[in-house]
MMTF fields as JSON, N, C-alpha, C and O atoms, coordinates in Angstrom:
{
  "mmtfVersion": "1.0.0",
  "mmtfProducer": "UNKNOWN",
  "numBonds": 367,
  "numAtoms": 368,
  "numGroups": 92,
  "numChains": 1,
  "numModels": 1,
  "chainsPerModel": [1],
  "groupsPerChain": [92],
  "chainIdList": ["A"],
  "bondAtomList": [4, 2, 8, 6, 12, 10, 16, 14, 20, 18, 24, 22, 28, 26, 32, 30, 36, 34, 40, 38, 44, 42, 48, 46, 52, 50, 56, 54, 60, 58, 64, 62, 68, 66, 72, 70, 76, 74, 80, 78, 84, 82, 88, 86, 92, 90, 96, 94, 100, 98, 104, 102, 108, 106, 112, 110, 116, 114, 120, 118, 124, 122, 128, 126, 132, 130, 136, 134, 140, 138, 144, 142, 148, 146, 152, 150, 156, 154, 160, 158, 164, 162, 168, 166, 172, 170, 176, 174, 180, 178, 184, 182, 188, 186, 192, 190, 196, 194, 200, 198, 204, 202, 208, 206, 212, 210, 216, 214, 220, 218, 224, 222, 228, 226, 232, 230, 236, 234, 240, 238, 244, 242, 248, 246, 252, 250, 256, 254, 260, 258, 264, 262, 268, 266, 272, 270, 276, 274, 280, 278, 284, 282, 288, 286, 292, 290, 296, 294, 300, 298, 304, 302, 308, 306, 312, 310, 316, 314, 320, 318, 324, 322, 328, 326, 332, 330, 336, 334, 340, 338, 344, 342, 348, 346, 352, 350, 356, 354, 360, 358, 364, 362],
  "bondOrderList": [1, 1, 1, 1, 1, 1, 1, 1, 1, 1, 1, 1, 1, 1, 1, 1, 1, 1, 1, 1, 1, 1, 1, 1, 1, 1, 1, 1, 1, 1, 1, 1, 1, 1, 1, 1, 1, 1, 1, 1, 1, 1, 1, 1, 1, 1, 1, 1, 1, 1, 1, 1, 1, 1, 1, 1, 1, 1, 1, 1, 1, 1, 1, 1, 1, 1, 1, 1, 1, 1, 1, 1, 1, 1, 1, 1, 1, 1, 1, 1, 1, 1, 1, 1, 1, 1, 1, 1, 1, 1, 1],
  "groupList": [{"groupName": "UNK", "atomNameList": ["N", "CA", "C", "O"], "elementList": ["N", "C", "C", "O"], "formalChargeList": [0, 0, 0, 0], "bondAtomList": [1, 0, 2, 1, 3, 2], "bondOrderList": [1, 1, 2], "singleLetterCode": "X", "chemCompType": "L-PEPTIDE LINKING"}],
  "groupTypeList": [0, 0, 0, 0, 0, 0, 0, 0, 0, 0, 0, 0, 0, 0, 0, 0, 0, 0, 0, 0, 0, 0, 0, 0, 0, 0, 0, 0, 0, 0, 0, 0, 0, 0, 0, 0, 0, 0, 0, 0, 0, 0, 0, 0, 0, 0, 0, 0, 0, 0, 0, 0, 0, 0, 0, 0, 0, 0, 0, 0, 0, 0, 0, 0, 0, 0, 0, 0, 0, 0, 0, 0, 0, 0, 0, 0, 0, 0, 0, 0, 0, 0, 0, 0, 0, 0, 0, 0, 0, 0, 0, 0],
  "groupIdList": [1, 2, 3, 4, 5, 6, 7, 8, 9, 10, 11, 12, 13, 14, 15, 16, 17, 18, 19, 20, 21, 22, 23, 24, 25, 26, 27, 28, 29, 30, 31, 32, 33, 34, 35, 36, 37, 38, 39, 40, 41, 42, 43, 44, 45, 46, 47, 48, 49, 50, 51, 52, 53, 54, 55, 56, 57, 58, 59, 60, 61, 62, 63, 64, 65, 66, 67, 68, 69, 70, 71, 72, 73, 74, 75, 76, 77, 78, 79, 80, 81, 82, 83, 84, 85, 86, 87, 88, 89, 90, 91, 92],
  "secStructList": [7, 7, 2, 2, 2, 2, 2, 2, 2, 6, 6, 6, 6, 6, 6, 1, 7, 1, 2, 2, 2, 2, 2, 2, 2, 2, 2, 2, 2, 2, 2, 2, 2, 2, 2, 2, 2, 2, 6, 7, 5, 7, 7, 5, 6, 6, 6, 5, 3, 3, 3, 3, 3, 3, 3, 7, 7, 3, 3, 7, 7, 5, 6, 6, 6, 6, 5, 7, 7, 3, 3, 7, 7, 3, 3, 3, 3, 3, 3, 3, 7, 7, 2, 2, 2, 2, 2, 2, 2, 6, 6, 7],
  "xCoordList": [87.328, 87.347, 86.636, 86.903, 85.38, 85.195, 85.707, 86.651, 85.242, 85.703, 85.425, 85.713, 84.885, 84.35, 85.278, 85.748, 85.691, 86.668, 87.863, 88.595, 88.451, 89.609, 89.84, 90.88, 88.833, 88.715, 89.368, 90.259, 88.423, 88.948, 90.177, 90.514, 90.666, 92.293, 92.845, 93.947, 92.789, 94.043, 93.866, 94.596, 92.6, 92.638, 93.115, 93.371, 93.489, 93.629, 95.406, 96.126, 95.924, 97.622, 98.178, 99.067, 97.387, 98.139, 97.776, 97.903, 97.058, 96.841, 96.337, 96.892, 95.116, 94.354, 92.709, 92.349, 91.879, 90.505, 90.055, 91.005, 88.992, 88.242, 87.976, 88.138, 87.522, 87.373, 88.368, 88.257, 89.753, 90.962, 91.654, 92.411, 91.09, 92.14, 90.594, 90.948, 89.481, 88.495, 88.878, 89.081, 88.853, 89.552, 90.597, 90.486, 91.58, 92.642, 92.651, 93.527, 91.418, 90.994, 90.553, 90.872, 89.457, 88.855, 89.739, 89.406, 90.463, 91.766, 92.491, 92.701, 93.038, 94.08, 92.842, 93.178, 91.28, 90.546, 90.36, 90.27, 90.347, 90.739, 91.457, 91.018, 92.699, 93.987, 94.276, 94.634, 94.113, 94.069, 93.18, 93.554, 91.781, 90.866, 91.205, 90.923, 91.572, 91.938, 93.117, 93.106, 94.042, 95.344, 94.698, 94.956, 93.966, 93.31, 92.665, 92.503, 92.205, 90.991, 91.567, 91.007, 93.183, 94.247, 94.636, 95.116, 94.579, 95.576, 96.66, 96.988, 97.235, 98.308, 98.481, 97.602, 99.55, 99.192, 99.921, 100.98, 99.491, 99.652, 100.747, 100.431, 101.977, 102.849, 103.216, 103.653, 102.997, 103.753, 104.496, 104.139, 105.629, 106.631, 106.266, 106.002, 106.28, 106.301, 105.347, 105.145, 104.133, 102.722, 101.894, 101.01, 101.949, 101.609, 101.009, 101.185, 100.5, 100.507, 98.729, 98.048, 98.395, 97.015, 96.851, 96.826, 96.748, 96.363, 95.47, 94.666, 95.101, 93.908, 94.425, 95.537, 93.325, 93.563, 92.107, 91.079, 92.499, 91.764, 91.07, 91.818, 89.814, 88.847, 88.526, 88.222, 88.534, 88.063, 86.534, 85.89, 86.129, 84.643, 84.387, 84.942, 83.431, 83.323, 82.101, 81.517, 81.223, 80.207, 80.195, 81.112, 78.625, 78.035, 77.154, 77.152, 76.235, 75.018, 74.068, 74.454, 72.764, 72.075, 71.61, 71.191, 71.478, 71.242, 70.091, 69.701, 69.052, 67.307, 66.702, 65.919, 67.496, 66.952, 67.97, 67.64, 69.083, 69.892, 70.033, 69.869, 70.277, 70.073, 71.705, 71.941, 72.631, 73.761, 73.643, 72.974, 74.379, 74.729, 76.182, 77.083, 76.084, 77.902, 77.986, 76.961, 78.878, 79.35, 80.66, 81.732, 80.277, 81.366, 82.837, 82.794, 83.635, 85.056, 84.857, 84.044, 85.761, 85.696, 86.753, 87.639, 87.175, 88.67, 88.365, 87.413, 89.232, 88.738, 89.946, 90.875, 89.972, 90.847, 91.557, 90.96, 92.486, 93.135, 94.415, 95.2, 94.311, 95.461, 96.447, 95.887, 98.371, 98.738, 99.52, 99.854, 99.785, 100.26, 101.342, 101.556, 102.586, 103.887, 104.59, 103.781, 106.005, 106.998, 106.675, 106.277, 106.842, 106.523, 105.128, 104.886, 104.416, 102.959, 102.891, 102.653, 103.199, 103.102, 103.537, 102.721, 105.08, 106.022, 105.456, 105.745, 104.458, 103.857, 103.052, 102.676, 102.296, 100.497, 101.423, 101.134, 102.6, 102.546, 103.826, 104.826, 104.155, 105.11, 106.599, 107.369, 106.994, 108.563, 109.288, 110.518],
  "yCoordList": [114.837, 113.514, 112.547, 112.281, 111.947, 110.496, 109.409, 109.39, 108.582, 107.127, 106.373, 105.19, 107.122, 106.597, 106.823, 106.065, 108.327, 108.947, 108.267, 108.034, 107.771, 107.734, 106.686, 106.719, 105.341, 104.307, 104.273, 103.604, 105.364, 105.558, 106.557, 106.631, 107.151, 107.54, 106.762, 106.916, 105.743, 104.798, 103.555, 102.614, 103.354, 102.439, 102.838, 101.87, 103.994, 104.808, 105.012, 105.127, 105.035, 105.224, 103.702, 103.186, 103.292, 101.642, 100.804, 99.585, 101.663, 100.39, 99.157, 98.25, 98.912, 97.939, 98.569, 99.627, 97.191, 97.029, 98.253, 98.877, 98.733, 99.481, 98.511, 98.782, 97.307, 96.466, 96.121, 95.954, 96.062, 95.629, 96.999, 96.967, 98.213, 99.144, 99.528, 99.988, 99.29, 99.059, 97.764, 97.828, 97.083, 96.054, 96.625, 96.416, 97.324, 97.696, 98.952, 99.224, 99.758, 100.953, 100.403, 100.933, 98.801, 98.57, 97.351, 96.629, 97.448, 96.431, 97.173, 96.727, 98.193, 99.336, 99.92, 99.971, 100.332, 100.207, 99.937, 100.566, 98.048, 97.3, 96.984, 96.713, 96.976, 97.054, 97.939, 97.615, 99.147, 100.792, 100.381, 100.504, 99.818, 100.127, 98.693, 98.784, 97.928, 96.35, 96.95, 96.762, 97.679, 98.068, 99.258, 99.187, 100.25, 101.258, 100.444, 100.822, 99.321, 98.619, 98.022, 97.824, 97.586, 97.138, 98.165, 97.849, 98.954, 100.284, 100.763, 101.949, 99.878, 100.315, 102.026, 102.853, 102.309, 103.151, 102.769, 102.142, 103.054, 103.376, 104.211, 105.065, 103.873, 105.136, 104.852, 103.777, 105.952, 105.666, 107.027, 108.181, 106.407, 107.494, 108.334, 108.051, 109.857, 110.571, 111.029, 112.222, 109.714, 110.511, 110.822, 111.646, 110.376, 110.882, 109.132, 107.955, 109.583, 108.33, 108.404, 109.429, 107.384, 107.364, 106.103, 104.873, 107.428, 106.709, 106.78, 107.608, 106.362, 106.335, 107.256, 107.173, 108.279, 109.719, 109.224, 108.553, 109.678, 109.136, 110.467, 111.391, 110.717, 111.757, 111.199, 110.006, 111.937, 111.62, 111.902, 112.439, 111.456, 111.383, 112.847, 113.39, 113.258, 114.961, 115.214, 114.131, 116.29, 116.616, 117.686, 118.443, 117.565, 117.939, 119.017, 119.227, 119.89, 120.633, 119.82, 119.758, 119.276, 119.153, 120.584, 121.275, 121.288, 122.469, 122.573, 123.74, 121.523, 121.763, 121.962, 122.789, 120.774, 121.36, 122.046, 122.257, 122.336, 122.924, 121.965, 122.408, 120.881, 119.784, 119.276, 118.841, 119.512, 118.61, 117.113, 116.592, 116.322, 115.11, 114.922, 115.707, 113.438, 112.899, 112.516, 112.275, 112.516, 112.088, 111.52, 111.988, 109.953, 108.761, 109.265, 109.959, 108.807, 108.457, 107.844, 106.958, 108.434, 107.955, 107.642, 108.246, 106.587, 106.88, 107.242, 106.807, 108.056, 108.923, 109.142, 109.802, 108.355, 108.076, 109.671, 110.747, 109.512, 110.789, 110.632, 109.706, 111.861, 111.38, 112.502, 113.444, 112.652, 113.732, 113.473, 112.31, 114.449, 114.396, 114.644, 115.424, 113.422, 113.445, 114.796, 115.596, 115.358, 116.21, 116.441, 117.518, 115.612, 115.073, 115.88, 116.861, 115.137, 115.369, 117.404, 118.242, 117.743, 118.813, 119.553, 120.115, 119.526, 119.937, 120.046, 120.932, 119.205, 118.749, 119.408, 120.067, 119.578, 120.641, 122.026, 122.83, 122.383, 123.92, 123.674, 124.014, 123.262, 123.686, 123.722, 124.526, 122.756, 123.023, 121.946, 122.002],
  "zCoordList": [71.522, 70.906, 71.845, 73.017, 70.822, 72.357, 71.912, 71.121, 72.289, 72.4, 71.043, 70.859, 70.201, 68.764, 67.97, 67.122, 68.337, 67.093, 67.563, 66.602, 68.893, 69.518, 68.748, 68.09, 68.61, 68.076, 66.415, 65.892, 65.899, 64.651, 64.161, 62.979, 64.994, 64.911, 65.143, 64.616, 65.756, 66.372, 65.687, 66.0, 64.386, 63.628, 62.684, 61.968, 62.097, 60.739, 60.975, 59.984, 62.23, 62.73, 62.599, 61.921, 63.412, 63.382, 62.52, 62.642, 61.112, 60.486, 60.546, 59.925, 61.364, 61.574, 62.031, 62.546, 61.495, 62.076, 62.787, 63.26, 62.983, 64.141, 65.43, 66.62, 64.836, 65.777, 66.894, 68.109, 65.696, 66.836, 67.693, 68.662, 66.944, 67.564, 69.133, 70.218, 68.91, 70.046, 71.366, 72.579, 70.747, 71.428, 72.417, 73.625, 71.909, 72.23, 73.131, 73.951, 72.823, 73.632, 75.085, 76.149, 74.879, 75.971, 76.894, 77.834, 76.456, 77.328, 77.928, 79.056, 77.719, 77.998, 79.452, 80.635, 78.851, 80.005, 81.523, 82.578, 80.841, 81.545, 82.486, 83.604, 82.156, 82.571, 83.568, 84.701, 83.131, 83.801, 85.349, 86.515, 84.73, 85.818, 86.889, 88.083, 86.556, 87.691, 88.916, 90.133, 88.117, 88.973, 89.845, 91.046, 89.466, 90.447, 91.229, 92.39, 90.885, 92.06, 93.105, 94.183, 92.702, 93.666, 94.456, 95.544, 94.272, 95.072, 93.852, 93.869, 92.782, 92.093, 91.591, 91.834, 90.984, 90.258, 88.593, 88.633, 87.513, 86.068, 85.212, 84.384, 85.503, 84.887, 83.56, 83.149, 82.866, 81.604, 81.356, 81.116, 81.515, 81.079, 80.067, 78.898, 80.862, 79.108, 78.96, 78.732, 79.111, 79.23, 80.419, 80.184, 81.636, 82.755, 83.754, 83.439, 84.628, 85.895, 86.263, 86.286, 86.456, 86.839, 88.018, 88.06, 89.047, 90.489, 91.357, 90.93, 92.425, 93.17, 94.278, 94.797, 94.615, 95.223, 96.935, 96.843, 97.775, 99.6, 99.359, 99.039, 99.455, 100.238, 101.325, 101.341, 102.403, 103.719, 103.698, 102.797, 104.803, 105.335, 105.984, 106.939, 105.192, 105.726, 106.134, 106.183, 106.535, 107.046, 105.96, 105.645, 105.313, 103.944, 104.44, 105.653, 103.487, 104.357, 102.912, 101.745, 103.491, 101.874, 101.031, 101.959, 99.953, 100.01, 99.93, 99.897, 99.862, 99.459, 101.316, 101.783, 102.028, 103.337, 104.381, 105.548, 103.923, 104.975, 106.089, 107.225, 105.95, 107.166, 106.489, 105.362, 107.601, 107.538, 107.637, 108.53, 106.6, 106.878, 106.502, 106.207, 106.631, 106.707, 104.909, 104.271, 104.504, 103.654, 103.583, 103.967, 102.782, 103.534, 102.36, 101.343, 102.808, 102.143, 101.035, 100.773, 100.282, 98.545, 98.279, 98.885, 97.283, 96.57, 95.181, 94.532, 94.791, 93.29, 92.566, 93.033, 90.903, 89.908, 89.934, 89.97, 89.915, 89.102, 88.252, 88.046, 87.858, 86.359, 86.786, 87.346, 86.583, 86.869, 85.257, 85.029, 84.245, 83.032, 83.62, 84.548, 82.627, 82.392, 82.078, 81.607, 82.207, 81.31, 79.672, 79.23, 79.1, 77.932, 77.618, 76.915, 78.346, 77.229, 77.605, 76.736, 79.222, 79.528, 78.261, 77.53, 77.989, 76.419, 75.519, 74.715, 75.317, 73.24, 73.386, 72.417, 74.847, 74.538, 74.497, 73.61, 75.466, 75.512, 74.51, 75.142, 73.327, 72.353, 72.704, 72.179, 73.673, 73.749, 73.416, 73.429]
}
């Protein structure tokens, strides 16, 4: 599913607009992405937590010249799924 269809399932469930249930896709976005930019993390019970994960600064090889360099520290979104959603995908 992308972001088109997501749009149009969640306008066709809640009974409203494409426009408003878009709206509603890109606020939730929003929202999601301001609190990762803080450090926060995102929990929603049930359905899982989305937080900001530390890679350290490592030493890379490039593979075209075999010439090591550094590669800096990242912070990188990750998502861990709730009990709940784990249950509904595997049927319990």
């Amino acid at each position: 599913m992308n972001k088109a269809e997501l749009v149009t399932a969640l306008a066709e469930s809640m009974e409203v607009t494409k426009k408003e249930a878009e709206k509603f896709v890109k606020t939730f976005e929003e929202v999601v992405t301001n609190e990762l930019k803080k450090g926060e993390k995102v929990q929603l019970v049930g359905f899982g937590t989305f937080e900001v994960g530390a890679r350290p600064a490592r030493t890379g090889i490039n593979p075209r010249t075999k010439e090591s360099i550094q590669i800096a520290e990242a912070k990188t979104p990750k998502f861990k799924a709730g009990k709940a959603l784990k249950d509904a995908i595997n049927n319990k």
